[in-house]
Residue frames relative to the residue before (quaternion, step in Angstrom):
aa qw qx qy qz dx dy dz
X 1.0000 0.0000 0.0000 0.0000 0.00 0.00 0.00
X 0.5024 -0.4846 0.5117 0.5009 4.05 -0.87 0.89
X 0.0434 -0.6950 0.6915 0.1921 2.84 -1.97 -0.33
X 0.5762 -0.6483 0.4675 0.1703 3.59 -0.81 0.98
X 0.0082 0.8301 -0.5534 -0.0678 3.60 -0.16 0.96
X 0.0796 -0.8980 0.3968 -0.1727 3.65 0.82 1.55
X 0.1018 0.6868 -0.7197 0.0052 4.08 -0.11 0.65
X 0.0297 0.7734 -0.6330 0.0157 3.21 -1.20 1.44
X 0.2821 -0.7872 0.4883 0.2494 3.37 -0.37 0.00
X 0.7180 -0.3932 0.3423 0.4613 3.50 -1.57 0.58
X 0.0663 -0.6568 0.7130 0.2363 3.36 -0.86 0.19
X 0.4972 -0.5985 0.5920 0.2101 3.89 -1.64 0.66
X 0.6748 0.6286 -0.1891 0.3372 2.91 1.10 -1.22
X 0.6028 -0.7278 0.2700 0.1842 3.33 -1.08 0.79
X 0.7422 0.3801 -0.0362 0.5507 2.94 1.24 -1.44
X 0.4364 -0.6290 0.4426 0.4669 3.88 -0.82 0.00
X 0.5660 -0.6397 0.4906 0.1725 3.17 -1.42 0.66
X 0.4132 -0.7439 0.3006 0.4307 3.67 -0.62 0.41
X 0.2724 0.7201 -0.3990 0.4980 3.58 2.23 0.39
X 0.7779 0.2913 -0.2524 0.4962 3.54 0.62 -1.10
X 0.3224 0.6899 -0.5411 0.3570 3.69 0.90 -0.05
X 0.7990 0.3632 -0.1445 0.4568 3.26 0.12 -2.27
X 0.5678 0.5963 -0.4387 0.3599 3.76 0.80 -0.14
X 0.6707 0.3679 -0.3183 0.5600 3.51 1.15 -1.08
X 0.5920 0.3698 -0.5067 0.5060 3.83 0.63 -0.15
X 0.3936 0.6412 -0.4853 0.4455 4.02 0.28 0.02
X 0.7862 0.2971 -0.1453 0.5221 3.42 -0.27 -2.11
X 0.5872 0.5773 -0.4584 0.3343 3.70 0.35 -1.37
X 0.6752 0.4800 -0.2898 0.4793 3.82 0.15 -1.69
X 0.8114 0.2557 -0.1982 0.4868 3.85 0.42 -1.29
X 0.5265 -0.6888 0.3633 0.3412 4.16 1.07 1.73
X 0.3019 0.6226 -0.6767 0.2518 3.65 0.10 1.03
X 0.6254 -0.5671 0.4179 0.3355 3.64 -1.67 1.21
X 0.5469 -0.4749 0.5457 0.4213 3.37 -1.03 -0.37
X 0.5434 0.6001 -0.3246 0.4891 3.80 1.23 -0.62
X 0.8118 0.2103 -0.2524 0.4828 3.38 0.62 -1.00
X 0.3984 0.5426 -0.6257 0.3942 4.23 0.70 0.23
X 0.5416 0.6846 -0.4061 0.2705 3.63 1.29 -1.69
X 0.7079 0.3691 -0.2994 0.5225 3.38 0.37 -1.64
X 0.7258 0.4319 -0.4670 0.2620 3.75 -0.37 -1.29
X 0.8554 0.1810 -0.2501 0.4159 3.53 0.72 -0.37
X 0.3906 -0.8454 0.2739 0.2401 2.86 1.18 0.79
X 0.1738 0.6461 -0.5912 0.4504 3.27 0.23 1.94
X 0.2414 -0.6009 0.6450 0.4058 3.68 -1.35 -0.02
X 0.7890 -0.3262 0.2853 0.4356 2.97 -2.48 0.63
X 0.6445 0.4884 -0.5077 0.2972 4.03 -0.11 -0.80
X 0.6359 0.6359 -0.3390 0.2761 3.24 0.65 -0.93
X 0.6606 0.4549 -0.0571 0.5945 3.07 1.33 -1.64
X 0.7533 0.1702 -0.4366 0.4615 3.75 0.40 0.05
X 0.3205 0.6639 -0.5142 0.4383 3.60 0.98 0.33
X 0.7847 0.4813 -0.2499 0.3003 3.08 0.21 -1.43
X 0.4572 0.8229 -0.0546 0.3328 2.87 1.45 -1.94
X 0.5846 0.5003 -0.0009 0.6387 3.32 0.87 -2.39
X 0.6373 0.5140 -0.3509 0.4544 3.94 -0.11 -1.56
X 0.8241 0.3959 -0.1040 0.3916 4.49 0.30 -1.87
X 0.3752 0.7798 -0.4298 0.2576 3.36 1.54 -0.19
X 0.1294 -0.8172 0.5589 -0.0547 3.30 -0.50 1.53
X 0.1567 -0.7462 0.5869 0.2725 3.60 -0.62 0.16
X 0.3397 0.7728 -0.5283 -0.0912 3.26 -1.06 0.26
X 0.6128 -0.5763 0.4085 0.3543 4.01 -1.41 -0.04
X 0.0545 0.8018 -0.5951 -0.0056 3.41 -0.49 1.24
X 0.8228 0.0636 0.0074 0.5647 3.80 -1.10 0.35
X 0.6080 -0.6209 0.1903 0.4567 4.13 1.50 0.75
X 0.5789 0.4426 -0.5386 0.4229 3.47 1.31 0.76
X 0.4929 -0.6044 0.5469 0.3043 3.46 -1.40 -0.31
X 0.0048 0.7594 -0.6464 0.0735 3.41 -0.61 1.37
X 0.1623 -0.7524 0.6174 0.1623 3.53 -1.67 0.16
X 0.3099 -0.7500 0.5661 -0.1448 2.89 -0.92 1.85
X 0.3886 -0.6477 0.6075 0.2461 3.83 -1.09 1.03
X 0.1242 -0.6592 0.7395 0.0562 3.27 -0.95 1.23
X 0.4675 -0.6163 0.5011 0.3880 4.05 -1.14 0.48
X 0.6108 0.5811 -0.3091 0.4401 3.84 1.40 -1.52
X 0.7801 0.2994 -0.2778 0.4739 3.52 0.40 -0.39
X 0.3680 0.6255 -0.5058 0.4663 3.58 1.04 0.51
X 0.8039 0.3906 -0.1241 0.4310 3.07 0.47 -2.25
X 0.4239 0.6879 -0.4301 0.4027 3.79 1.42 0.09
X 0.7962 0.3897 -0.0674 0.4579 3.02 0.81 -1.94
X 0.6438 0.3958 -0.3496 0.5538 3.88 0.97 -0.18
X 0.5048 0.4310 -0.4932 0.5623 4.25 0.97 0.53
X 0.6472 0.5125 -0.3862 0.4116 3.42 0.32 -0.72
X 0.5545 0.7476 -0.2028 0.3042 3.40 1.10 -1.70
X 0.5789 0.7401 -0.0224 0.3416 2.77 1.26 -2.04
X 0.7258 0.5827 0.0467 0.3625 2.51 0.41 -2.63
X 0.6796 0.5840 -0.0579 0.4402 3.07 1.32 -1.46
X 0.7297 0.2890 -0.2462 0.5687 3.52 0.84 -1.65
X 0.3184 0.7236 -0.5215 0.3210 3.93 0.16 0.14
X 0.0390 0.8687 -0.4930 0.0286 3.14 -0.53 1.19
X 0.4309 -0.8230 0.3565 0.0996 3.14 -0.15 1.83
X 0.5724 -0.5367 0.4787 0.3940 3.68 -1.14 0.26
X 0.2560 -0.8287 0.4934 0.0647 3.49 0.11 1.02
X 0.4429 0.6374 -0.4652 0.4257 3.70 1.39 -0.13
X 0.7271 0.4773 -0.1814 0.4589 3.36 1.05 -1.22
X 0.6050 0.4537 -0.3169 0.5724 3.66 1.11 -0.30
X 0.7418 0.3428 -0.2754 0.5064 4.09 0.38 -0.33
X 0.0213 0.8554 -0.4971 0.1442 4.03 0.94 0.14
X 0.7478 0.3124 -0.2694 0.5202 3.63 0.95 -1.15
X 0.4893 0.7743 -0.2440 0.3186 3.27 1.14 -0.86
X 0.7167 0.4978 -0.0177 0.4881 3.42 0.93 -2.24
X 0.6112 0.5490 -0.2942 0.4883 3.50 1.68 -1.00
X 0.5372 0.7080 -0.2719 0.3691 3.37 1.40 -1.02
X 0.7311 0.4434 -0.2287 0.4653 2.78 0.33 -1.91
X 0.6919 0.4915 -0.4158 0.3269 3.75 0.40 -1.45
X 0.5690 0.5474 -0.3904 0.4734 3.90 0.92 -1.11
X 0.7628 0.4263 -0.3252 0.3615 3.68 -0.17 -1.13
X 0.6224 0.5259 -0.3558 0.4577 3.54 1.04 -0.91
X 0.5791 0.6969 -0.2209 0.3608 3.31 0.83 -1.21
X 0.8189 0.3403 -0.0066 0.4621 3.72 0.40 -1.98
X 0.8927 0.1829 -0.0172 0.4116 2.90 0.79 -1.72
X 0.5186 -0.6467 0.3845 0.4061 3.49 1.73 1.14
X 0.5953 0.6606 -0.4554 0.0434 4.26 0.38 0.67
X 0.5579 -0.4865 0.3155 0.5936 3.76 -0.47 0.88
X 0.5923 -0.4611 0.5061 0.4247 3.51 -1.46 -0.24
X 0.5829 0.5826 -0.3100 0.4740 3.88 1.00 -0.75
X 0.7422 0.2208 -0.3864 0.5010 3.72 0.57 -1.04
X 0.6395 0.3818 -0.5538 0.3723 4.11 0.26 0.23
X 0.5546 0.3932 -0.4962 0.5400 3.77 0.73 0.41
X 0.7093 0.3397 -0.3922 0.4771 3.97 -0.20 -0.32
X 0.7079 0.4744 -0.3248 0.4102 3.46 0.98 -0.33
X 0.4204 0.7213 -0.1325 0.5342 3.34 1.50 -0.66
X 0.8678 0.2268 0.0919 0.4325 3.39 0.57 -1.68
X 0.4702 0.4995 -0.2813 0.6711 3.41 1.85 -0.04
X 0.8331 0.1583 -0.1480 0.5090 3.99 0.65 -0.46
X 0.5341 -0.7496 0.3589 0.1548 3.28 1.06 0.72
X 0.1784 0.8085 -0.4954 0.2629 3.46 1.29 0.83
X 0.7698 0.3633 -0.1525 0.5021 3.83 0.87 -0.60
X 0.4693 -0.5328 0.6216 0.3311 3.20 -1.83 0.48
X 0.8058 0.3399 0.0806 0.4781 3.39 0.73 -2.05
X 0.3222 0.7825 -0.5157 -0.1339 3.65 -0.43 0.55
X 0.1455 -0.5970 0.6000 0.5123 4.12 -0.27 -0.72
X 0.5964 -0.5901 0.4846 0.2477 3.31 -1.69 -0.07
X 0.6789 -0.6319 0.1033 0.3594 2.99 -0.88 0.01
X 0.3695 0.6313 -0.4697 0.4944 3.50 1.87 0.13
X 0.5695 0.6040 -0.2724 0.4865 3.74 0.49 -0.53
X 0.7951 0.3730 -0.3027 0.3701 3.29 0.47 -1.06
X 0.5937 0.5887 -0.2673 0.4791 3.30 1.68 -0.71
X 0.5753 0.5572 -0.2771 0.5308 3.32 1.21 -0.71
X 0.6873 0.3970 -0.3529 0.4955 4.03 0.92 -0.47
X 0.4927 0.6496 -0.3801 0.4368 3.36 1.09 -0.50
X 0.5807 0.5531 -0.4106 0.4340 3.41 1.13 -1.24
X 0.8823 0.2890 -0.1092 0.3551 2.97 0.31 -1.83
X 0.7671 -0.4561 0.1938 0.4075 3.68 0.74 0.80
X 0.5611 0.7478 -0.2689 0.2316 3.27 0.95 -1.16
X 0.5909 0.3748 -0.2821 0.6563 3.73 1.73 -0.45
X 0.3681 -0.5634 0.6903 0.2656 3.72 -1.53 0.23
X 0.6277 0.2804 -0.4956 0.5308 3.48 -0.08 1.46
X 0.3613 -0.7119 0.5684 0.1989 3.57 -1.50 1.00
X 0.7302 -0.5145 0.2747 0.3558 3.29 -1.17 -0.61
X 0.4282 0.6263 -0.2530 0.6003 3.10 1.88 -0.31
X 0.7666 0.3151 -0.3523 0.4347 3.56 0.72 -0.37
X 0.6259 0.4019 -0.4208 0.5193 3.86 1.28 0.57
X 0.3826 -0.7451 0.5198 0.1678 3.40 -0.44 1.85
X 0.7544 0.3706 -0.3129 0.4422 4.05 0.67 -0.83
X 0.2881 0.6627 -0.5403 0.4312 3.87 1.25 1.08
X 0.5724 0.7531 -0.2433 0.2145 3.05 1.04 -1.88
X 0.2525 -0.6711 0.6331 0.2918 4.21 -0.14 0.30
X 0.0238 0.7388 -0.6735 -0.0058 3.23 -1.04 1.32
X 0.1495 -0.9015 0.3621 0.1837 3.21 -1.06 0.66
X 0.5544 -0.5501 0.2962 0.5499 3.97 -0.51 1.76
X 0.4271 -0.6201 0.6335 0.1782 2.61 -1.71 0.62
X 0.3582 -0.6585 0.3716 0.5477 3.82 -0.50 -0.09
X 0.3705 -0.6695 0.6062 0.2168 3.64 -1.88 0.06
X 0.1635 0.6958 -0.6838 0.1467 3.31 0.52 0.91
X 0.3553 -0.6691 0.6417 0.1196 3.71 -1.46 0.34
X 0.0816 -0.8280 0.5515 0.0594 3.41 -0.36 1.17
X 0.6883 -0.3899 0.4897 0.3666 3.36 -1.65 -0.13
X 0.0231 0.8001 -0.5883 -0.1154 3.58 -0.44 0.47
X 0.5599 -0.6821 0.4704 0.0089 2.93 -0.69 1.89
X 0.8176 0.2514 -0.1090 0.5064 3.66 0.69 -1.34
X 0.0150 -0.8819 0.4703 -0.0303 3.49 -0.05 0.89
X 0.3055 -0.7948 0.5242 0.0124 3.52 -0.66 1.49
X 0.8608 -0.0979 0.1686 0.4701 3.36 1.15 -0.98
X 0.8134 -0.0885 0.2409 0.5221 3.32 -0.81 -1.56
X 0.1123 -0.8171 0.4427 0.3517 3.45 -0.30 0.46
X 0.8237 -0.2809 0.3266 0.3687 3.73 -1.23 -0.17
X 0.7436 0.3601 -0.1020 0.5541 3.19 1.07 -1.04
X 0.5410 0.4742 -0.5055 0.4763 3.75 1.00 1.00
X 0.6492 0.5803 -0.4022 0.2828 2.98 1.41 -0.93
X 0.7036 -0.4966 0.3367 0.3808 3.68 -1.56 0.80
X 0.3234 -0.6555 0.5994 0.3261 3.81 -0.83 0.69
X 0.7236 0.3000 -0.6025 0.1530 3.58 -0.08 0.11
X 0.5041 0.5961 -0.5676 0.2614 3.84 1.02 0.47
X 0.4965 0.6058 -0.5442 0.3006 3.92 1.03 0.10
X 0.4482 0.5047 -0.4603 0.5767 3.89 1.58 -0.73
X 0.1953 -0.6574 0.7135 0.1436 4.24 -0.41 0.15
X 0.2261 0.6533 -0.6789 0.2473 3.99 0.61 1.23
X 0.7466 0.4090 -0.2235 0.4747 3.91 0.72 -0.65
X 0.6003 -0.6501 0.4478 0.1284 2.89 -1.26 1.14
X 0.6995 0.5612 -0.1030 0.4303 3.74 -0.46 0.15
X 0.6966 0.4715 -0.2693 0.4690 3.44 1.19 -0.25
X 0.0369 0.8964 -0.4399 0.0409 3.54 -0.76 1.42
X 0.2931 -0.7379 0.5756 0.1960 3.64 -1.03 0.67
X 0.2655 -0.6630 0.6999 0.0117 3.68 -0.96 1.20
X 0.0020 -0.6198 0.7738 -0.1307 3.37 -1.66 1.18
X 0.0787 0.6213 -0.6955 -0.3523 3.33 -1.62 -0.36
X 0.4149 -0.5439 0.6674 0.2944 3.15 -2.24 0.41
X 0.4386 -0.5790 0.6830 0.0765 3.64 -1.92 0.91
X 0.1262 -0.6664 0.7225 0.1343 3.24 -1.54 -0.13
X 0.8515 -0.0589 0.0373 0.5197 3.54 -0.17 -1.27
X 0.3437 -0.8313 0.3386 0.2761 3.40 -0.10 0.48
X 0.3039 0.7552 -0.5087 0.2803 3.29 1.15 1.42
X 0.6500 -0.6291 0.3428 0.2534 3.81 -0.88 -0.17
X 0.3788 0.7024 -0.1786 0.5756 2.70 2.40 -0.45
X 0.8068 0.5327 -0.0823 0.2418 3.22 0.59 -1.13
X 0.5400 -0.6618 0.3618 0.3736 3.22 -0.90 1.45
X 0.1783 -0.7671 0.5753 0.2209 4.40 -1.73 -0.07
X 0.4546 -0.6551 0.5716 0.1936 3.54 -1.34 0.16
X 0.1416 -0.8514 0.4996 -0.0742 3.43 -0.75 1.10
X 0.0264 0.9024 -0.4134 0.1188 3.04 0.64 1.51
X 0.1939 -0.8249 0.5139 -0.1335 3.31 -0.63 1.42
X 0.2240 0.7618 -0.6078 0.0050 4.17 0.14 0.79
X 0.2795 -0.5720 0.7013 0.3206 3.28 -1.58 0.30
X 0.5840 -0.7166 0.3749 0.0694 2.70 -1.59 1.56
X 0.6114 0.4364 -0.4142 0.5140 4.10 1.36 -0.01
X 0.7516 0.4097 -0.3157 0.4094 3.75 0.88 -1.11
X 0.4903 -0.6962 0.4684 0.2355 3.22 1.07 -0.78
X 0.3480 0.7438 -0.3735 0.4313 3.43 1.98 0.07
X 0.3370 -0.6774 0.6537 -0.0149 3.17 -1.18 1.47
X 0.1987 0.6865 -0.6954 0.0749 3.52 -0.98 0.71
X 0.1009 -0.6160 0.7756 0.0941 3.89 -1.40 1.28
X 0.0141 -0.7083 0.6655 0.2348 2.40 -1.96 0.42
X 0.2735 -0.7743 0.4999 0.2753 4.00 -0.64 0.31
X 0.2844 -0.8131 0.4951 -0.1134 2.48 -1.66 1.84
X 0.3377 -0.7951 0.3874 0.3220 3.44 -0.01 0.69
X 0.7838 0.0992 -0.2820 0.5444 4.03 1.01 0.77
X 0.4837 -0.5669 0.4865 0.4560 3.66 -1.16 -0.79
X 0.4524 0.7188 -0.5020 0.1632 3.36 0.95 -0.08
X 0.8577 -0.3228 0.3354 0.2185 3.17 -1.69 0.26
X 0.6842 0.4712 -0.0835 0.5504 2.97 0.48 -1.84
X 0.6451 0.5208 -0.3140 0.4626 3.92 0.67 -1.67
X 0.7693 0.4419 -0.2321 0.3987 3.68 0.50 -0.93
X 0.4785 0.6526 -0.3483 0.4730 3.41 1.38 -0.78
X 0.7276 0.4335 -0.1789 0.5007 3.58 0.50 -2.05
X 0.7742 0.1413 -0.3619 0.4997 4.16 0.21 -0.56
X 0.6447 0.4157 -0.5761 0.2821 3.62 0.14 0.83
X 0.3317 0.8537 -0.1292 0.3801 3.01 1.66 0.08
X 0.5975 0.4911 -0.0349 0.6330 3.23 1.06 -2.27
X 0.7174 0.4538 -0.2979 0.4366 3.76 0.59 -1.53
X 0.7575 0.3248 -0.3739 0.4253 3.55 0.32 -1.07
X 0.6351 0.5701 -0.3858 0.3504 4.04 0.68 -0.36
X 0.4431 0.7391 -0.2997 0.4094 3.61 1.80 -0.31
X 0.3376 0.7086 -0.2084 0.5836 3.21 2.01 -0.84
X 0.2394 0.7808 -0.5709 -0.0843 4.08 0.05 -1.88
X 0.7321 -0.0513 -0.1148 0.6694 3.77 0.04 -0.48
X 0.8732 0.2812 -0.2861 0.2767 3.61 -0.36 0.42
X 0.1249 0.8382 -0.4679 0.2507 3.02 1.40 0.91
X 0.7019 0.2673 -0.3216 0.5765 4.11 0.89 -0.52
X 0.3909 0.3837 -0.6405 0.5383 3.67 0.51 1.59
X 0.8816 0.1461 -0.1954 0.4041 3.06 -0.39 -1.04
X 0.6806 0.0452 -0.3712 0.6300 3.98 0.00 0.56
X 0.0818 -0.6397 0.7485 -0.1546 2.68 -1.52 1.52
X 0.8357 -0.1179 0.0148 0.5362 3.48 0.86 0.00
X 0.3719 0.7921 -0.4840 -0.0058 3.91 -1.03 0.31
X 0.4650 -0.7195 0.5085 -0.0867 2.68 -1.40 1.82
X 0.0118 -0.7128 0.6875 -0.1383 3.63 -0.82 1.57
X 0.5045 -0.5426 0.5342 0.4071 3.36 -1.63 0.16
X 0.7194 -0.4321 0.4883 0.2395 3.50 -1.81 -0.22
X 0.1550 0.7129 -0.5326 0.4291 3.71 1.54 1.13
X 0.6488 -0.6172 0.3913 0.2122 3.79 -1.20 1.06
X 0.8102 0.4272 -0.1887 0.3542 2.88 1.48 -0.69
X 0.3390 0.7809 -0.1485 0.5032 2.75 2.09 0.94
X 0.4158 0.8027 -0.3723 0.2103 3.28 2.02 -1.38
X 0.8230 0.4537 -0.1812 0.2897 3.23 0.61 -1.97
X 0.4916 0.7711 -0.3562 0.1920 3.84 1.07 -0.81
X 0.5656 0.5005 -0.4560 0.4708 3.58 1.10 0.16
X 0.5621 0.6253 -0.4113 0.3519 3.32 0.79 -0.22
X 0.5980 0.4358 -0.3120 0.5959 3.36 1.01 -0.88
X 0.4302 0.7283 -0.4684 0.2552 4.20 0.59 -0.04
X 0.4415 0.6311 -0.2704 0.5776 3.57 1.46 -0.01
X 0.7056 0.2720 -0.2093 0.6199 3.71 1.00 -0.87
X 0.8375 -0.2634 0.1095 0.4661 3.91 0.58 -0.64
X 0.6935 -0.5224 0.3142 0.3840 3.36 -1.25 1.28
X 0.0716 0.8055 -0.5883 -0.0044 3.53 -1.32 0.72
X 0.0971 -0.7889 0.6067 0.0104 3.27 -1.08 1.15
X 0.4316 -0.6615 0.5838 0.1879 3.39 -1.44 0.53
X 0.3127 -0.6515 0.6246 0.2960 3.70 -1.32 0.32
X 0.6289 -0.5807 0.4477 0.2586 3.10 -1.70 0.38
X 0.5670 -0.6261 0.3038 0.4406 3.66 -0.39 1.02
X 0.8790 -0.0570 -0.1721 0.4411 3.63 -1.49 1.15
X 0.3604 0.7171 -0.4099 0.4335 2.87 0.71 1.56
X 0.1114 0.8326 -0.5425 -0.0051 3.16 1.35 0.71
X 0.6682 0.6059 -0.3494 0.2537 3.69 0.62 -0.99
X 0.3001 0.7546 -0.2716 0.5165 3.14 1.48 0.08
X 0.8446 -0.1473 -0.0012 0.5146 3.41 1.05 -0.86
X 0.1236 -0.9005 0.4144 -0.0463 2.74 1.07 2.14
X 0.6516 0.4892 -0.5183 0.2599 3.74 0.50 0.04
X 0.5187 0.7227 -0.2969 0.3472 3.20 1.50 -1.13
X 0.7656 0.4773 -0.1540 0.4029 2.73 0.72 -1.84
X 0.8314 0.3175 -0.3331 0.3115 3.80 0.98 -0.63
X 0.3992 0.6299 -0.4100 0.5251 3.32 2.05 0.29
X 0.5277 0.6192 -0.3859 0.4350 4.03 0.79 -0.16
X 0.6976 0.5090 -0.1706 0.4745 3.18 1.18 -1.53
X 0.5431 0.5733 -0.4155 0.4514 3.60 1.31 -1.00
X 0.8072 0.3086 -0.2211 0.4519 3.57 0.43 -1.51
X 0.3367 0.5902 -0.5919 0.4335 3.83 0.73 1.07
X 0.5297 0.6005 -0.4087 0.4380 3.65 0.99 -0.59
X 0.7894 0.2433 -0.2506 0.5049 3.76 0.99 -0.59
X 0.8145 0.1312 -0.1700 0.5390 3.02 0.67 -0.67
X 0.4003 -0.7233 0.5152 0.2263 3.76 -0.37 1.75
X 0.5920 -0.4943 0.5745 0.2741 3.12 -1.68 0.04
X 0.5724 0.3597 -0.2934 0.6759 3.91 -0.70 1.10
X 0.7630 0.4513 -0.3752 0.2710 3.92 0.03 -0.97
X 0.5467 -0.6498 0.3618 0.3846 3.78 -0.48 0.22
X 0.2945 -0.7838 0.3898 0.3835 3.43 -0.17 0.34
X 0.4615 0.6977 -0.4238 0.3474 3.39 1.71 -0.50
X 0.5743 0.6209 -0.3986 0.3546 3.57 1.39 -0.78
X 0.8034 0.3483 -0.2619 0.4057 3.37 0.78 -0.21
X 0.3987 -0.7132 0.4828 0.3150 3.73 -0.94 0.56
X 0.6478 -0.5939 0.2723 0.3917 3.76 -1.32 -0.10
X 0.3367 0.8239 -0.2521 0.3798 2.91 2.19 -0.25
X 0.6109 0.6426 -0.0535 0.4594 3.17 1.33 -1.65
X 0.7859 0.3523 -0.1495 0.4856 3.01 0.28 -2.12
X 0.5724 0.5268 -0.4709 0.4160 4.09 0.81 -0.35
X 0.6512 0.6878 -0.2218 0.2316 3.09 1.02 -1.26
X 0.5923 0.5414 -0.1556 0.5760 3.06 1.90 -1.71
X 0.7278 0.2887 -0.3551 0.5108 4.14 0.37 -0.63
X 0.4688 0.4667 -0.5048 0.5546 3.87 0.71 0.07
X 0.5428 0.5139 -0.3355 0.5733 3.82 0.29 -0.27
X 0.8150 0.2336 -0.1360 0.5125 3.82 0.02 -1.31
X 0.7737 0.3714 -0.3688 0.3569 3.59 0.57 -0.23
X 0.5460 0.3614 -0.4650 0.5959 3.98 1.38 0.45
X 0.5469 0.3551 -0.7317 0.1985 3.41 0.06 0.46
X 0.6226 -0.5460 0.4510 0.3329 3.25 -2.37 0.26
X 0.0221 -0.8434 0.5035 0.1861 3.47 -0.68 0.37
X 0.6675 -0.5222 0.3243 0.4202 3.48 -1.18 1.46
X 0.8642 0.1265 -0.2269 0.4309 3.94 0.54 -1.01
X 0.6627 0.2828 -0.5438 0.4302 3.22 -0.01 1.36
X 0.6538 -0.5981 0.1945 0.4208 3.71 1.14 1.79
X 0.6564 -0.3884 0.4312 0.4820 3.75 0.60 0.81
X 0.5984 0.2979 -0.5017 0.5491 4.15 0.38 0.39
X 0.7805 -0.4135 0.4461 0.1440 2.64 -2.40 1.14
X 0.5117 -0.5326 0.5671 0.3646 3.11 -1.61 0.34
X 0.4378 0.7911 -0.2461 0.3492 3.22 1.17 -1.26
X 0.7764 0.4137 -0.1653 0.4457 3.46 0.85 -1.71
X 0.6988 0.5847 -0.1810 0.3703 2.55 1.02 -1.77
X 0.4463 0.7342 -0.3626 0.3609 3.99 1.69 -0.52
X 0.7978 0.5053 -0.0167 0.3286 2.61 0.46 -2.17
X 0.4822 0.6338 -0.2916 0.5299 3.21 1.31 -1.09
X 0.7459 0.2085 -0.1308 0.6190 3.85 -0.37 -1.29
X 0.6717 0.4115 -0.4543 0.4160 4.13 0.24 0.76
X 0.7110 0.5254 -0.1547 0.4410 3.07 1.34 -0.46
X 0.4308 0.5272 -0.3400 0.6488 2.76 2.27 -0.13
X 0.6058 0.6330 -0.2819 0.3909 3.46 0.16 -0.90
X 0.7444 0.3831 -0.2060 0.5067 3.38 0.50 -1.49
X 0.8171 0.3932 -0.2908 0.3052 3.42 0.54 -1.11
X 0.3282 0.7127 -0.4460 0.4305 3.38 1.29 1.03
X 0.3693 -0.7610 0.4720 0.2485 3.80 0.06 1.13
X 0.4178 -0.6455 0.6180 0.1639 3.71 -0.90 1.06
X 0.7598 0.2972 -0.4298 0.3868 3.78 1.09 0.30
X 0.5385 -0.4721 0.4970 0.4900 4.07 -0.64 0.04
């Protein structure tokens, strides 16, 4: 059998060379193994049947069809390859996308995450980056918004969850209430808060009210904190409901705030329970939809400064955004939907 009197050196290099190409077409033509090209050029067998696999020609010899390693059609396929694994600046490939995100963040107050899941749940793009990316352009300038202007960047730090004794007792506590409304699969289950402004006596309040599967936000303004004031506009709201008021409140859970005294009374119309004292987390939607509508209306500001015009305006704002856990759809949708069930239930047998 010939033998090749080859002196190759180590190559450093990664890839094959188009020198080593014409070697394996060399050994290949003169029936060396794929084991021994391995050693002479010191590569392992993948390399070499990679390649090998990569030059597969077909062609017609003596009228049959055989396939033969050509080196040119190796070095064809491994430019292309190349060509291929290149990984472009994708800032420059999503343009409509980046314009998106900046507008929605901008007008309609959305995280950078719900205009990607939204974005990418309705197929609105060729090109997007996600949403680790997007935070990462922020770093590097490339969006018109800084870090300071994304509040859920911010390092927050847990708060503890110890569970106290609750001395002041209004009612039902938290811990009667049924564990399968913490899974928020049922419709109908709400957490009650109020929002403040100055802390004068003069001053106008916010009655915030979310149902705990859709995620629907509803304020209302009140012209005190009293008891009696909160009783009467949660009232008006739950009777808005009229024949189907035990669908849609089925339960609702607040913390152990004075203005809170009176809510068993209304326990005839739906089941109420209390949380356990500093325990906002207990009513973690409430509590982080409160924070959303701090974005309009700061903390310290009067609430009288604002009209109801406004304040609808601001939870129309918080209830279309998308949210990651209810698949990038709205609360908004997600309302109407399980109301529209509800309603379209005939009121006769």
């Amino acid at each position: 059998m010939n033998q090749l009197n080859f002196n190759t050196e180590k190559r450093n290099f990664k890839h094959l060379s188009e020198y080593e190409r014409g070697e394996i077409y060399a050994m290949v033509e003169l029936g060396h193994s794929i084991s021994s090209i391995a050693r002479h050029l010191n590569r392992s067998r993948t390399t070499i049947y990679n390649e090998l696999k990569r030059g597969r020609v077909e062609q017609i010899r003596n009228g049959h069809k055989v396939t033969v390693y050509y080196p040119d059609a190796g070095q064809t396929q491994y430019e292309k390859n190349r060509k291929n694994s290149k990984k472009k600046f994708k800032v420059l490939e999503c343009v409509d996308f980046i314009k998106f995100v900046e507008e929605l963040f901008k007008k309609q107050c959305w995280s950078l995450d719900e205009c990607y899941g939204r974005a990418k749940s309705d197929k609105l793009f060729k090109n997007t980056v996600c949403t680790k990316t997007l935070y990462k352009y922020v770093e590097l300038g490339f969006l018109k918004m800084k870090n300071t202007d994304l509040p859920q960047k911010l390092k927050r730090i847990p708060k503890s969850t110890r569970i106290r004794i609750n001395k002041r007792k209004f009612g039902k506590s938290i811990s009667e209430r049924s564990k399968h409304i913490e899974l928020r699969k049922e419709f109908g289950h709400w957490e009650i808060d109020t929002v403040i402004g100055k802390k004068t006596s003069d001053q106008d309040v916010l009655l915030t009210i979310i149902e705990r599967k859709s995620r629907y936000y509803k304020v209302i303004k009140i012209d005190s904190k009293s008891s009696k004031r909160v009783n009467d506009a949660l009232l008006d709201f739950i009777m808005e409901s009229k024949t189907k008021v035990a669908e849609v409140f089925k339960s609702i859970t607040s913390d152990n705030g004075s203005e809170f005294s009176g809510l068993s009374e209304l326990e005839s119309l739906v089941a109420m329970y209390f949380c356990h004292p500093y325990s906002s987390f207990e009513r973690g939607s409430n509590e982080r939809h409160n924070g959303i509508l701090r974005q309009f209306i700061p903390k310290g500001r009067s609430i009288n400064d604002f009209s109801e015009d406004e304040i609808m305006y601001y939870v129309d704002i918080i209830n279309a955004k998308p949210r990651k856990n209810l698949g990038y759809r709205t609360p908004e949708e997600i309302f109407d939907e399980e109301m529209d069930k509800i309603y379209s239930t005939s009121d006769v047998a």
